[in-house]
Structures are given as C-alpha cells and as structure tokens.
CHARMM internal coordinates of N, CA and C (Angstrom, degrees):
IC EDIT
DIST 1 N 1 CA 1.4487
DIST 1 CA 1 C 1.5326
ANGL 1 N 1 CA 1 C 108.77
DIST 1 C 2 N 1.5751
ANGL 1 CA 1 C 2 N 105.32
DIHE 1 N 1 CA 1 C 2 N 130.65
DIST 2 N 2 CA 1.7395
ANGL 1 C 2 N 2 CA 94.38
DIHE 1 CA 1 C 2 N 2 CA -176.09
DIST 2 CA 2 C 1.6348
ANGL 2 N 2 CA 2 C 97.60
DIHE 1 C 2 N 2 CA 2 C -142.75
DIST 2 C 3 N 1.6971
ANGL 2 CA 2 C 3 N 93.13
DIHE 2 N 2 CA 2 C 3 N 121.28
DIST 3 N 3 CA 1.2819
ANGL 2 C 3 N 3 CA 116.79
DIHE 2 CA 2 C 3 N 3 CA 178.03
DIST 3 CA 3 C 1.8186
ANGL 3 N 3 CA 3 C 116.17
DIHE 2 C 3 N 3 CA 3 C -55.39
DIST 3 C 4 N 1.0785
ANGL 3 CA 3 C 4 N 129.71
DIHE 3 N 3 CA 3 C 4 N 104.49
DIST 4 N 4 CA 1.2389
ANGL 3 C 4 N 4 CA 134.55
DIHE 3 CA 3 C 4 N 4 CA 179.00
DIST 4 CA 4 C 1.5779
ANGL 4 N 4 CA 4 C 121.56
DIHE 3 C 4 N 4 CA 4 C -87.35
DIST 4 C 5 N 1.7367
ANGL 4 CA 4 C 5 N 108.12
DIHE 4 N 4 CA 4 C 5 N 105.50
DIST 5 N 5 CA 1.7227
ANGL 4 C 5 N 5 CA 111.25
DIHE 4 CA 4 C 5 N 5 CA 178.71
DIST 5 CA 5 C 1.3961
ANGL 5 N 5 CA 5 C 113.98
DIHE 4 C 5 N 5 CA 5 C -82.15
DIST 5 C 6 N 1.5811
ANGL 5 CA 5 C 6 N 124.62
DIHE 5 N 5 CA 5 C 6 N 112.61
DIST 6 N 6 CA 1.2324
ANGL 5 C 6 N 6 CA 122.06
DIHE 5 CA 5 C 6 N 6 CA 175.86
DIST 6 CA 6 C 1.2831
ANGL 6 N 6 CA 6 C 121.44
DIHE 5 C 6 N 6 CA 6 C -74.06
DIST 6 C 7 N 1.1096
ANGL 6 CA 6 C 7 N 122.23
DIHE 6 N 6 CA 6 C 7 N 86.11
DIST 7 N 7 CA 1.5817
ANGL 6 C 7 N 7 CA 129.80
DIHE 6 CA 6 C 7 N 7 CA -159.80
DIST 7 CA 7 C 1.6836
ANGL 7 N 7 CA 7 C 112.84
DIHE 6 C 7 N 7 CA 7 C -78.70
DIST 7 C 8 N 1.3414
ANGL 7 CA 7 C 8 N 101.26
DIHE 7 N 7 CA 7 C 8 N -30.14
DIST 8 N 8 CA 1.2315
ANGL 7 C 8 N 8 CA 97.15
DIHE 7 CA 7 C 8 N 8 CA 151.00
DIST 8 CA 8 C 1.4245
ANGL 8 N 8 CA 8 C 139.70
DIHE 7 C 8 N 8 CA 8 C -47.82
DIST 8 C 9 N 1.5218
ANGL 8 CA 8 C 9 N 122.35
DIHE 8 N 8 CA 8 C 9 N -29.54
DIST 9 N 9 CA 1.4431
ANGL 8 C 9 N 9 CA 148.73
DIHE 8 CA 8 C 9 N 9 CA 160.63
DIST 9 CA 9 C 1.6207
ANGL 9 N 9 CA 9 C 102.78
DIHE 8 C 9 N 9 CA 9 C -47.48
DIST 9 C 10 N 1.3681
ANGL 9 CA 9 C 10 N 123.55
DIHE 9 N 9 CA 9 C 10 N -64.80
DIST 10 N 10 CA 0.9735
ANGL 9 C 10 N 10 CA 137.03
DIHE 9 CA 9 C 10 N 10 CA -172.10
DIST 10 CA 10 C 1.6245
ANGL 10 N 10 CA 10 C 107.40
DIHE 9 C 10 N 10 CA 10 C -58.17
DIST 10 C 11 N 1.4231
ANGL 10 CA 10 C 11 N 101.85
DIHE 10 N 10 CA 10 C 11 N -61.55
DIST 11 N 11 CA 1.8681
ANGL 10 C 11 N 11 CA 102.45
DIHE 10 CA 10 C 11 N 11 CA 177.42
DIST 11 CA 11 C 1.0160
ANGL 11 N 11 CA 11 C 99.09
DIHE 10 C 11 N 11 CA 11 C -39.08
DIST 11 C 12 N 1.2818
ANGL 11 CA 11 C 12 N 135.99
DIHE 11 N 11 CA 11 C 12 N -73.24
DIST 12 N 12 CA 1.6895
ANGL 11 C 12 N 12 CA 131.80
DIHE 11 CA 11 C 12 N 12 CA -159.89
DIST 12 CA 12 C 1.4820
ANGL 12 N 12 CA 12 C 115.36
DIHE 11 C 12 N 12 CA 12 C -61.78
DIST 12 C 13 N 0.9536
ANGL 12 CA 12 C 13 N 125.18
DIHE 12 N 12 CA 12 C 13 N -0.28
DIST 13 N 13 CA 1.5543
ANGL 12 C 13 N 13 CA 147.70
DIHE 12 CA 12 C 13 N 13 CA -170.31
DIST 13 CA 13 C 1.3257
ANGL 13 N 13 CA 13 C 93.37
DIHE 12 C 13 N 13 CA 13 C -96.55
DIST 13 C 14 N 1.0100
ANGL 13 CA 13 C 14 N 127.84
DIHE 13 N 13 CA 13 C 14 N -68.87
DIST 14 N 14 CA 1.4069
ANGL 13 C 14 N 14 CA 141.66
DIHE 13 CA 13 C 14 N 14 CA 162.79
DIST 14 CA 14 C 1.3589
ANGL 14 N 14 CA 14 C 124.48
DIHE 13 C 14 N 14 CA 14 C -37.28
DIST 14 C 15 N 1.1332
ANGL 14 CA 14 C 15 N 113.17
DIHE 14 N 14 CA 14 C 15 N -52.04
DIST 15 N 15 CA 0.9398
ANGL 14 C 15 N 15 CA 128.13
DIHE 14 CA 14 C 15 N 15 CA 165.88
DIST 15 CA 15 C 1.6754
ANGL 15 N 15 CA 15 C 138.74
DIHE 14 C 15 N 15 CA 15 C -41.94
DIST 15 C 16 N 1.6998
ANGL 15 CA 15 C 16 N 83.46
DIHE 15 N 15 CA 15 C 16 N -53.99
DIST 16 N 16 CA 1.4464
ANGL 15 C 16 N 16 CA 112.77
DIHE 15 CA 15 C 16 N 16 CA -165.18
DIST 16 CA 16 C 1.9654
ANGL 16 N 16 CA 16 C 81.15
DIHE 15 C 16 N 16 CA 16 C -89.19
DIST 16 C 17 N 1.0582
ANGL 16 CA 16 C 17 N 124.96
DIHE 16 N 16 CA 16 C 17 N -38.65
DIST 17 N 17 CA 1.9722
ANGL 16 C 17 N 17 CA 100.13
DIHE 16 CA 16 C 17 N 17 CA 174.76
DIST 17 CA 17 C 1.4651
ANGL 17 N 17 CA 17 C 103.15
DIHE 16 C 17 N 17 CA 17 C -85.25
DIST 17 C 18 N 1.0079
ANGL 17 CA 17 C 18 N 139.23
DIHE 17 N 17 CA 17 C 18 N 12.81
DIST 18 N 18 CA 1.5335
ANGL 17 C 18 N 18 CA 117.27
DIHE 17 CA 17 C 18 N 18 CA 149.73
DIST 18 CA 18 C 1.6014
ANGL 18 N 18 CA 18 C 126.54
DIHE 17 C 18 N 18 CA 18 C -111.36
DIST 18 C 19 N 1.6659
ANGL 18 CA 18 C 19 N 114.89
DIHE 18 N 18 CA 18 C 19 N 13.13
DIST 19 N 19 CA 1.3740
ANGL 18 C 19 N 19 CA 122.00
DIHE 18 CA 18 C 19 N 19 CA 140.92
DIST 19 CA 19 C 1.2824
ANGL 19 N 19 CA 19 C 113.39
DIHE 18 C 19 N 19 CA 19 C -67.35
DIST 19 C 20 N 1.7151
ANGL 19 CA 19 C 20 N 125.54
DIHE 19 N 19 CA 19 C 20 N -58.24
DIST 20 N 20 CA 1.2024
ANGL 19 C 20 N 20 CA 118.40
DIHE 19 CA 19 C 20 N 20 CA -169.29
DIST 20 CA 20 C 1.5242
ANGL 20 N 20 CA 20 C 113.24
DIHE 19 C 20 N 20 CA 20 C -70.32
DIST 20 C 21 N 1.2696
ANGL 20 CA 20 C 21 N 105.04
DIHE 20 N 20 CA 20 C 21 N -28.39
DIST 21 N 21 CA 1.9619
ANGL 20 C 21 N 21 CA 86.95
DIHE 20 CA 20 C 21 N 21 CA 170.91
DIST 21 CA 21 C 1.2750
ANGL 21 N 21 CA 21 C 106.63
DIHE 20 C 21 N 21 CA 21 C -66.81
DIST 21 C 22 N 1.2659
ANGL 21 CA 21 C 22 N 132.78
DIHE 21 N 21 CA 21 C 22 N -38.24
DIST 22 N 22 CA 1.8719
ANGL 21 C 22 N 22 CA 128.01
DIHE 21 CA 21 C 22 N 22 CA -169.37
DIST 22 CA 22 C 1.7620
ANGL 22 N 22 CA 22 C 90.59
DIHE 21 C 22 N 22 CA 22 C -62.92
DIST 22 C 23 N 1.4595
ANGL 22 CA 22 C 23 N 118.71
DIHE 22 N 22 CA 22 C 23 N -66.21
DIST 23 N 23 CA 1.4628
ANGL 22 C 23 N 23 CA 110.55
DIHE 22 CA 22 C 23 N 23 CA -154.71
DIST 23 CA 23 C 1.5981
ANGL 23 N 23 CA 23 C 102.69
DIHE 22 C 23 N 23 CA 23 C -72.02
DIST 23 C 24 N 1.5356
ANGL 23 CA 23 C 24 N 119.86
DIHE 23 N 23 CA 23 C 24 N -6.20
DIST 24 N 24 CA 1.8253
ANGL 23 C 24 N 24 CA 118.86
DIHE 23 CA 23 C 24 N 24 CA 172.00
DIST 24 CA 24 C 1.7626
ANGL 24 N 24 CA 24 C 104.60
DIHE 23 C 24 N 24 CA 24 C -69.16
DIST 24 C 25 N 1.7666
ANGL 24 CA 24 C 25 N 110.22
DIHE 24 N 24 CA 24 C 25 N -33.55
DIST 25 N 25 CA 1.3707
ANGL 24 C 25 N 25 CA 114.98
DIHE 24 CA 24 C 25 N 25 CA -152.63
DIST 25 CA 25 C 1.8567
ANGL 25 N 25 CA 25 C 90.81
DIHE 24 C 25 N 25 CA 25 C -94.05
DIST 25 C 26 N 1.1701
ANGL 25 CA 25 C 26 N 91.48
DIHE 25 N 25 CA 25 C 26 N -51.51
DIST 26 N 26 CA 1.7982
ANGL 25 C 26 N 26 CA 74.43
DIHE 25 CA 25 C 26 N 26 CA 159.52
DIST 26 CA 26 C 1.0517
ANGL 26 N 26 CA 26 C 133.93
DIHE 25 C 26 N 26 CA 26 C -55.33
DIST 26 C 27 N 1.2131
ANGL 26 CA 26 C 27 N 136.91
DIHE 26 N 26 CA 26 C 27 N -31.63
DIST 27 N 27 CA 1.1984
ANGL 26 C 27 N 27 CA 141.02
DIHE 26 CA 26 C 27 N 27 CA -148.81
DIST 27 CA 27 C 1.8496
ANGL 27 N 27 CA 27 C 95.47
DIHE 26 C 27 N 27 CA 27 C -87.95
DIST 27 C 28 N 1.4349
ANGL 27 CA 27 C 28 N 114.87
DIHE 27 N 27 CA 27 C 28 N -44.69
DIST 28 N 28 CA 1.1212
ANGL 27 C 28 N 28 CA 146.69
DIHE 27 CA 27 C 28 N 28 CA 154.91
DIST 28 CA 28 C 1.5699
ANGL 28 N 28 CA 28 C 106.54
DIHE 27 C 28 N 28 CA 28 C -18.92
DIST 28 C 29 N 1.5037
ANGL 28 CA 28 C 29 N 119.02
DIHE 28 N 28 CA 28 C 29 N -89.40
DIST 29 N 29 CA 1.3018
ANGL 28 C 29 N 29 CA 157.73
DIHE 28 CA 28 C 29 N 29 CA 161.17
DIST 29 CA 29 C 1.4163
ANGL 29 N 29 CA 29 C 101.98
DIHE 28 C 29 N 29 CA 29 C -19.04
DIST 29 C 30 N 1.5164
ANGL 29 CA 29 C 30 N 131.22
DIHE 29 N 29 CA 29 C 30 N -70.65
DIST 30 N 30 CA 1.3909
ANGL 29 C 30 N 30 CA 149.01
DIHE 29 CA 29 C 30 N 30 CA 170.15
DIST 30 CA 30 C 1.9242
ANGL 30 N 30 CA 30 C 98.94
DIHE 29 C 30 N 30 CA 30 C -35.00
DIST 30 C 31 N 0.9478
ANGL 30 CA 30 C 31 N 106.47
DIHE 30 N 30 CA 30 C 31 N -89.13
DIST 31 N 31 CA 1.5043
ANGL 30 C 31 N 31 CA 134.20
DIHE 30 CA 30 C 31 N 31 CA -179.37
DIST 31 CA 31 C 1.3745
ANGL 31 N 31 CA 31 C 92.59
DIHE 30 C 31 N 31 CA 31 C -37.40
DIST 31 C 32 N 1.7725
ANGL 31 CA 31 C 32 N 144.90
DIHE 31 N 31 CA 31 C 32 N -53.55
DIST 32 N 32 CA 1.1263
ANGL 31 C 32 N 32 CA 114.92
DIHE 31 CA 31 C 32 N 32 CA 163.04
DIST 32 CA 32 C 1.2892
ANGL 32 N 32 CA 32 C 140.71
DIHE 31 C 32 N 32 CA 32 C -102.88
DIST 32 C 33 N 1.2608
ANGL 32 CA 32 C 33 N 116.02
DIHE 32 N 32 CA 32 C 33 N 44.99
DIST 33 N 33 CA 1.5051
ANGL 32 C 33 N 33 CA 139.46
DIHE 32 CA 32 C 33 N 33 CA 175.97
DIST 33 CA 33 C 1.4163
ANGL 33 N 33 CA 33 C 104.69
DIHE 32 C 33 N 33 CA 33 C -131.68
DIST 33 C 34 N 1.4093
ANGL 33 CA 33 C 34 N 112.15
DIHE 33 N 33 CA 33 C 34 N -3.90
DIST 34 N 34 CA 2.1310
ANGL 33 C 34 N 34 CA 108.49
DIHE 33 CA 33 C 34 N 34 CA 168.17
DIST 34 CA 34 C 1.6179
ANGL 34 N 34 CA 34 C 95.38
DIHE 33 C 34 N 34 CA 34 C -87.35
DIST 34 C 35 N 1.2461
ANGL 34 CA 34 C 35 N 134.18
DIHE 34 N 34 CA 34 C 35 N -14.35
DIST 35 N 35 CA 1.4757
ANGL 34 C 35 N 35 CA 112.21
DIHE 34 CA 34 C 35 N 35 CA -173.89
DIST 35 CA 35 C 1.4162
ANGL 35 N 35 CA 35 C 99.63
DIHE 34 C 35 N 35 CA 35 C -130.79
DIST 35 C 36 N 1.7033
ANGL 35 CA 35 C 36 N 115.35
DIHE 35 N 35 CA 35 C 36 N 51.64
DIST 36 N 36 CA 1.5851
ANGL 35 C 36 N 36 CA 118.70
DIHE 35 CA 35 C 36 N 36 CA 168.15
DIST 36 CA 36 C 1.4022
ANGL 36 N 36 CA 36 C 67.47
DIHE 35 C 36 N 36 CA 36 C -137.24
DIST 36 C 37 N 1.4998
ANGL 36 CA 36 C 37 N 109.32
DIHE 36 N 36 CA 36 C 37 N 126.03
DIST 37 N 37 CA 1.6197
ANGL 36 C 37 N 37 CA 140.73
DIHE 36 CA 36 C 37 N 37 CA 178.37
DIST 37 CA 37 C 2.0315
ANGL 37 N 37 CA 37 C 97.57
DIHE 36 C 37 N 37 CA 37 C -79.51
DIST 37 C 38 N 0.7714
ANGL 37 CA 37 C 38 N 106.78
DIHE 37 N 37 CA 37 C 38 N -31.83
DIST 38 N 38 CA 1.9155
ANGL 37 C 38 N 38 CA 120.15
DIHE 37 CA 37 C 38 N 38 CA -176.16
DIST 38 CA 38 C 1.3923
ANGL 38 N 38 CA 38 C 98.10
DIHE 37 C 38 N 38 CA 38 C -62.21
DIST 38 C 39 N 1.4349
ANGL 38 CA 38 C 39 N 126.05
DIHE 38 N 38 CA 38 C 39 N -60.99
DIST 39 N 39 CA 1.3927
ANGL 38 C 39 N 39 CA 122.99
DIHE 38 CA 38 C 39 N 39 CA -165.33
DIST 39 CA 39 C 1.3524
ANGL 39 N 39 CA 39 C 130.10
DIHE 38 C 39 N 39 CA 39 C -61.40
DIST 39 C 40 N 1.4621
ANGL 39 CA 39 C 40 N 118.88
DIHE 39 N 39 CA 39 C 40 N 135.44
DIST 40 N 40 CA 0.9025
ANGL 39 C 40 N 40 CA 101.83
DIHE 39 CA 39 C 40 N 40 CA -177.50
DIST 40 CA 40 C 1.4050
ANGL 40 N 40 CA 40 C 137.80
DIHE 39 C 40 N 40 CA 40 C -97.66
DIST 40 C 41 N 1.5324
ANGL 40 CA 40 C 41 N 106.55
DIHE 40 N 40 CA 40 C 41 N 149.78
DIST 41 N 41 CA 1.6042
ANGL 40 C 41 N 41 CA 128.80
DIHE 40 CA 40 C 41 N 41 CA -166.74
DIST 41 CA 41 C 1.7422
ANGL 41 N 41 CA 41 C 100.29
DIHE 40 C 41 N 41 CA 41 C -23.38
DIST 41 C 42 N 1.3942
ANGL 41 CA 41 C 42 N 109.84
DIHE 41 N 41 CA 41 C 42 N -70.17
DIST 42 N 42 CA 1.4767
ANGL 41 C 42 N 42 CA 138.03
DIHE 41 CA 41 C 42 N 42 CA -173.19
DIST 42 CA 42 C 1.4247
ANGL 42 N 42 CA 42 C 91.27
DIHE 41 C 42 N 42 CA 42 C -23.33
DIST 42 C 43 N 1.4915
ANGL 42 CA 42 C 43 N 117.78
DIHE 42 N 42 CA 42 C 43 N -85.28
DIST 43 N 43 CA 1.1251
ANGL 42 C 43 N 43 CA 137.78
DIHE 42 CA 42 C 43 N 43 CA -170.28
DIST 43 CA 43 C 1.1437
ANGL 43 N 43 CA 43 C 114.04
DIHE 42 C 43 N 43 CA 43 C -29.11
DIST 43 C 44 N 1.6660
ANGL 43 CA 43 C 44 N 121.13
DIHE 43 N 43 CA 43 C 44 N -53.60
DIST 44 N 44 CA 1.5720
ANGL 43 C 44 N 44 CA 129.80
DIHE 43 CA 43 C 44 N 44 CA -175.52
DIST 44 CA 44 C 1.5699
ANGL 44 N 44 CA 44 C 94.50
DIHE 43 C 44 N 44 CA 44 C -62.75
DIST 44 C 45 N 1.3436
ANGL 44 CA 44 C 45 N 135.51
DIHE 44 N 44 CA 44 C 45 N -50.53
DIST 45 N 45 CA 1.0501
ANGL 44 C 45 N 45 CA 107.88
DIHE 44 CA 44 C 45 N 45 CA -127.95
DIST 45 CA 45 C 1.9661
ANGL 45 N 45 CA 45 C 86.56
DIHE 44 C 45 N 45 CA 45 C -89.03
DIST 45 C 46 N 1.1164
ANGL 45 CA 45 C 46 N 106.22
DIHE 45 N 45 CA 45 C 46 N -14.12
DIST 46 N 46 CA 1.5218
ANGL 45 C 46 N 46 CA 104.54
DIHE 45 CA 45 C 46 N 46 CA 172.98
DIST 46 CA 46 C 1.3870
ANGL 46 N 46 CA 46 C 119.57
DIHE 45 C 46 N 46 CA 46 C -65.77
DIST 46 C 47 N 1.1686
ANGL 46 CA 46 C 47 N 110.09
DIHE 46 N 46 CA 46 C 47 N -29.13
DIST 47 N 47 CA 1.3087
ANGL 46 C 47 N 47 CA 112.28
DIHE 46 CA 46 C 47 N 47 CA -177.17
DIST 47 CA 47 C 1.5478
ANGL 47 N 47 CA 47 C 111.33
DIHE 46 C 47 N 47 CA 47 C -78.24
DIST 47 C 48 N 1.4962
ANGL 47 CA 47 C 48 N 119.23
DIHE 47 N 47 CA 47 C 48 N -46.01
DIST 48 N 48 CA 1.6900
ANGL 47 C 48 N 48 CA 140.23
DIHE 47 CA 47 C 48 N 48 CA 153.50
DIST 48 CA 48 C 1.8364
ANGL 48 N 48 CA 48 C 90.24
DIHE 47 C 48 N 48 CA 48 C -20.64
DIST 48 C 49 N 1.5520
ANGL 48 CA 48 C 49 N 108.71
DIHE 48 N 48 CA 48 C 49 N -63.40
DIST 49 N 49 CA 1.8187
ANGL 48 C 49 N 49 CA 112.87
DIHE 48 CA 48 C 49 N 49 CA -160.20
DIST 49 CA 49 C 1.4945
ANGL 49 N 49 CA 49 C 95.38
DIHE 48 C 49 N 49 CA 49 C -53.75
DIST 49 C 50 N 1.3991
ANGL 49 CA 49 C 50 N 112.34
DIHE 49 N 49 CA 49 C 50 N -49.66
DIST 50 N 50 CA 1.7609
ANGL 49 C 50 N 50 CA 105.08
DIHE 49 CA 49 C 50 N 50 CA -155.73
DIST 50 CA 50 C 1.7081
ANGL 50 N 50 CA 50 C 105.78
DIHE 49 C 50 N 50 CA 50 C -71.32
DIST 50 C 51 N 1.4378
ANGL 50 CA 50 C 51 N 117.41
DIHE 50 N 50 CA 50 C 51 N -57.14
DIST 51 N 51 CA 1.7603
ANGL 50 C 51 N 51 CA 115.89
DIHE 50 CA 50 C 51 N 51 CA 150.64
DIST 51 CA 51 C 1.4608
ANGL 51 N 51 CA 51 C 109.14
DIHE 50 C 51 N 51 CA 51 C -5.00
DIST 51 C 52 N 1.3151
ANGL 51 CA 51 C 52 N 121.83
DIHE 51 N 51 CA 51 C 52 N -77.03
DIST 52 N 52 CA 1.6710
ANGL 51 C 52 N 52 CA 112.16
DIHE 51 CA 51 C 52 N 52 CA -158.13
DIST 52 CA 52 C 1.5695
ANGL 52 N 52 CA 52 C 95.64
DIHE 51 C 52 N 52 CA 52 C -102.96
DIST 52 C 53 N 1.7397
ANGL 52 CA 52 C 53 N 121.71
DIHE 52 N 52 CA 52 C 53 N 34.14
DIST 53 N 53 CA 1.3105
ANGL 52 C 53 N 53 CA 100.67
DIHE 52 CA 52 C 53 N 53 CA 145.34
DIST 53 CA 53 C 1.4809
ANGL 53 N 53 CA 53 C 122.43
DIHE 52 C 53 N 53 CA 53 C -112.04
DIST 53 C 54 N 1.9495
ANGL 53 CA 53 C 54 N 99.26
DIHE 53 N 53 CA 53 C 54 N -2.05
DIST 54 N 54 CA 1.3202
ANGL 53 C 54 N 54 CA 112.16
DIHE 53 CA 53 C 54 N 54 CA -174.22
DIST 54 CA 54 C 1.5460
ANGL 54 N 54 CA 54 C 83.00
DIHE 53 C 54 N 54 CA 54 C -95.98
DIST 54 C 55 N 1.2378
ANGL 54 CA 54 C 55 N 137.58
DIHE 54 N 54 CA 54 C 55 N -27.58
DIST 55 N 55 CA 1.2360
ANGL 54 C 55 N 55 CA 124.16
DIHE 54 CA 54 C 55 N 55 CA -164.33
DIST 55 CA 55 C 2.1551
ANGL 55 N 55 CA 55 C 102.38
DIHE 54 C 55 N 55 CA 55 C -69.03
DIST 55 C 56 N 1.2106
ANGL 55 CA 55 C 56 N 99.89
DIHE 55 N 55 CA 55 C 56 N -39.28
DIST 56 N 56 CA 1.5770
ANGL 55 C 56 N 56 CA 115.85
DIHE 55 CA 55 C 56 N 56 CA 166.78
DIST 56 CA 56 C 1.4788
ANGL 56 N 56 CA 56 C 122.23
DIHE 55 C 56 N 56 CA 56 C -47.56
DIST 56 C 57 N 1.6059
ANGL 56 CA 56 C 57 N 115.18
DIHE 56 N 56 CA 56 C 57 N -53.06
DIST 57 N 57 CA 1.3274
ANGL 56 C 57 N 57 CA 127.57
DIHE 56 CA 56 C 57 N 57 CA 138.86
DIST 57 CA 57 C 0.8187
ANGL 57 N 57 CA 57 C 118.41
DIHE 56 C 57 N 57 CA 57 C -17.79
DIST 57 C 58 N 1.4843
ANGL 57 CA 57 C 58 N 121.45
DIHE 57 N 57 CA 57 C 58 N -95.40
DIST 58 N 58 CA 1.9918
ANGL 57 C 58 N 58 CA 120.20
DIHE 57 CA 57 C 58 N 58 CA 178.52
DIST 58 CA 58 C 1.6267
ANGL 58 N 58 CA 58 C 113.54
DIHE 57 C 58 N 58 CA 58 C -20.77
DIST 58 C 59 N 1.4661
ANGL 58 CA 58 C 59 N 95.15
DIHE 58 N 58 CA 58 C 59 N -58.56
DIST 59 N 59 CA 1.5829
ANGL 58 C 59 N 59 CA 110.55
DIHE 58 CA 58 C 59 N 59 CA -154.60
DIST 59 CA 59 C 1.5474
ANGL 59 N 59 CA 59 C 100.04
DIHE 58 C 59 N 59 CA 59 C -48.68
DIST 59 C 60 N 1.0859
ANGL 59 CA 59 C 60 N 119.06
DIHE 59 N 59 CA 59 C 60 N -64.26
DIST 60 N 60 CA 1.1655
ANGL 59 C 60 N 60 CA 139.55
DIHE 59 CA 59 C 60 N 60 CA -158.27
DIST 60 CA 60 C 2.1809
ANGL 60 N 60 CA 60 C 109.46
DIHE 59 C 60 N 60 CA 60 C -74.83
DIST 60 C 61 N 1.4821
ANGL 60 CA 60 C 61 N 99.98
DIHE 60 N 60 CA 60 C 61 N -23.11
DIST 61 N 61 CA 1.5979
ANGL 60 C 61 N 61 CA 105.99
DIHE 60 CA 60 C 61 N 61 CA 168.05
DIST 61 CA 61 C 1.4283
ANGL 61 N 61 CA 61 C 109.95
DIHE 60 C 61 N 61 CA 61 C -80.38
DIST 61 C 62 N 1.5457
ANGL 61 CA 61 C 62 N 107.38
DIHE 61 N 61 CA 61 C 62 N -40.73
DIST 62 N 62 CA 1.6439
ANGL 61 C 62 N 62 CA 106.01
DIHE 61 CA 61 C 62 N 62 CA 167.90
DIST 62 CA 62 C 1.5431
ANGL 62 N 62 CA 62 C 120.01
DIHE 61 C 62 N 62 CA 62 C -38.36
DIST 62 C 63 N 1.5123
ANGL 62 CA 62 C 63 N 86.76
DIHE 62 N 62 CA 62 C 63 N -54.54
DIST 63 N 63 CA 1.5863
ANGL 62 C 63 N 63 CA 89.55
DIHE 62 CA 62 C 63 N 63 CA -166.53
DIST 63 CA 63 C 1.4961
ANGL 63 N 63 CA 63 C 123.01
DIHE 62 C 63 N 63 CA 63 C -71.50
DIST 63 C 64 N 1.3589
ANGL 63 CA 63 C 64 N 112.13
DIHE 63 N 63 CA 63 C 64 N -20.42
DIST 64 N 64 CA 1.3919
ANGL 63 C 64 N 64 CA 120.74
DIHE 63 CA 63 C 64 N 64 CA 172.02
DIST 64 CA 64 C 1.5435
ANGL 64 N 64 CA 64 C 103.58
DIHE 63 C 64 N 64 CA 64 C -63.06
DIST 64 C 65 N 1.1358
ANGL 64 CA 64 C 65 N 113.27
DIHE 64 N 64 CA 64 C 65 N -53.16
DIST 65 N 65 CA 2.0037
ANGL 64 C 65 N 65 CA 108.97
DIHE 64 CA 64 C 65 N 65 CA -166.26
DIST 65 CA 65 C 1.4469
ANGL 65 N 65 CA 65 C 105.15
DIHE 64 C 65 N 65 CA 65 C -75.93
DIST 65 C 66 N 1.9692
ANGL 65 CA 65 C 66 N 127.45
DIHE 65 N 65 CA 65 C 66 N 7.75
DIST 66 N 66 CA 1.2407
ANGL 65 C 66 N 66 CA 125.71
DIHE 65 CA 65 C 66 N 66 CA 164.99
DIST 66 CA 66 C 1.4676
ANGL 66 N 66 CA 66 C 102.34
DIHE 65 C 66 N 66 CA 66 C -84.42
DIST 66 C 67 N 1.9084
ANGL 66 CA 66 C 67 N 97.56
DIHE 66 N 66 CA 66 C 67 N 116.57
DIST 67 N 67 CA 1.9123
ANGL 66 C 67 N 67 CA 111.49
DIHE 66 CA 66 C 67 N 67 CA 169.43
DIST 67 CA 67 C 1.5509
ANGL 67 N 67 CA 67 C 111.49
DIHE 66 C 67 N 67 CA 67 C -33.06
DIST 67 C 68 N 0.7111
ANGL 67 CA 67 C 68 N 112.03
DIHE 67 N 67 CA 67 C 68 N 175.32
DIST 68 N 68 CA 1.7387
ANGL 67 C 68 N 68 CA 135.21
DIHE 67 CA 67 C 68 N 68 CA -159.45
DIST 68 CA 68 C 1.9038
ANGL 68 N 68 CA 68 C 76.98
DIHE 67 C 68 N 68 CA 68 C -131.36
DIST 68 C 69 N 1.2000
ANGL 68 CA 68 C 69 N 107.40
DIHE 68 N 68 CA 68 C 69 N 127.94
DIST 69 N 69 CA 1.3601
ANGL 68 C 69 N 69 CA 125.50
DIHE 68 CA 68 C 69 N 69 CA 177.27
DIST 69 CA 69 C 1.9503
ANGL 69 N 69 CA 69 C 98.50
DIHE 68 C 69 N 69 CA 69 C -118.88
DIST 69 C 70 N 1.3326
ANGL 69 CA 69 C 70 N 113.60
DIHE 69 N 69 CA 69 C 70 N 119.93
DIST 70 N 70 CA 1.5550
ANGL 69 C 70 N 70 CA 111.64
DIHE 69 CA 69 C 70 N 70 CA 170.36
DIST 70 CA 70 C 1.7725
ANGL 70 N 70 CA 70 C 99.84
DIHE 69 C 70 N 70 CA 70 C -81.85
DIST 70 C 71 N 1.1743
ANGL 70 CA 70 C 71 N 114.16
DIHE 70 N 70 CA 70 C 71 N 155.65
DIST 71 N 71 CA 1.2102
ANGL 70 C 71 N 71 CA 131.63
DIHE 70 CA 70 C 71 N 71 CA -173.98
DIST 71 CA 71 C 1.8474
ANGL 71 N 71 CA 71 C 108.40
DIHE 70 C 71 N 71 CA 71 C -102.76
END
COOR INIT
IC SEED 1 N 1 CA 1 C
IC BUILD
C-alpha cells in the first residue's frame, strides 16, 4: 500500500498565500497613496488594475482546488 502526496495540492496552497499577501500589500499600498494629494492619479489607478487581476487570480485558484462532486 503506498500513500500518495499530492504535491500539486500544496503548490496551489502556496500559491494561493502568495496572491493574497501581494493583493493584502496592495491593497495596503493603494490606501496609502489615496491620501498623499502629490501622487499620481495614473499610478493609483494601475495599481487598483493589478489588485483585481490578482484578485481574479485567487478567484479562479479557489475554484480549481473545489472537488468535482458527481451528481
């Protein structure tokens, strides 16, 4: 009998906590560059873009490591 580690499980595990630290540290980053009047607009709103593409990321790694249920 041989116990099998899906390590692949783990990568995405991995994975999936170093999106949420990037989109936590952005999120971070955003929030203190909206109340420095100097910065510029441009900049925020790029940074806003990369947020909801890592936030898209997550979404979509979540949903992969949700089982497949047969009906």
């Amino acid at each position: 009998m041989t116990d099998k580690v899906d390590t692949e499980a783990f990568k995405k595990l991995d994975r999936l906590r170093e999106l949420r630290l990037s989109h936590r540290d952005l999120n971070y980053l955003i929030d203190r560059l909206q109340n420095d009047p100097m910065v510029d607009q441009l900049r925020i709103r790029r940074l806003k873009k990369r947020k909801l593409l890592l936030k898209d990321m997550i979404t979509t790694l979540e949903s992969e490591m949700i089982p497949d249920l047969d009906a």
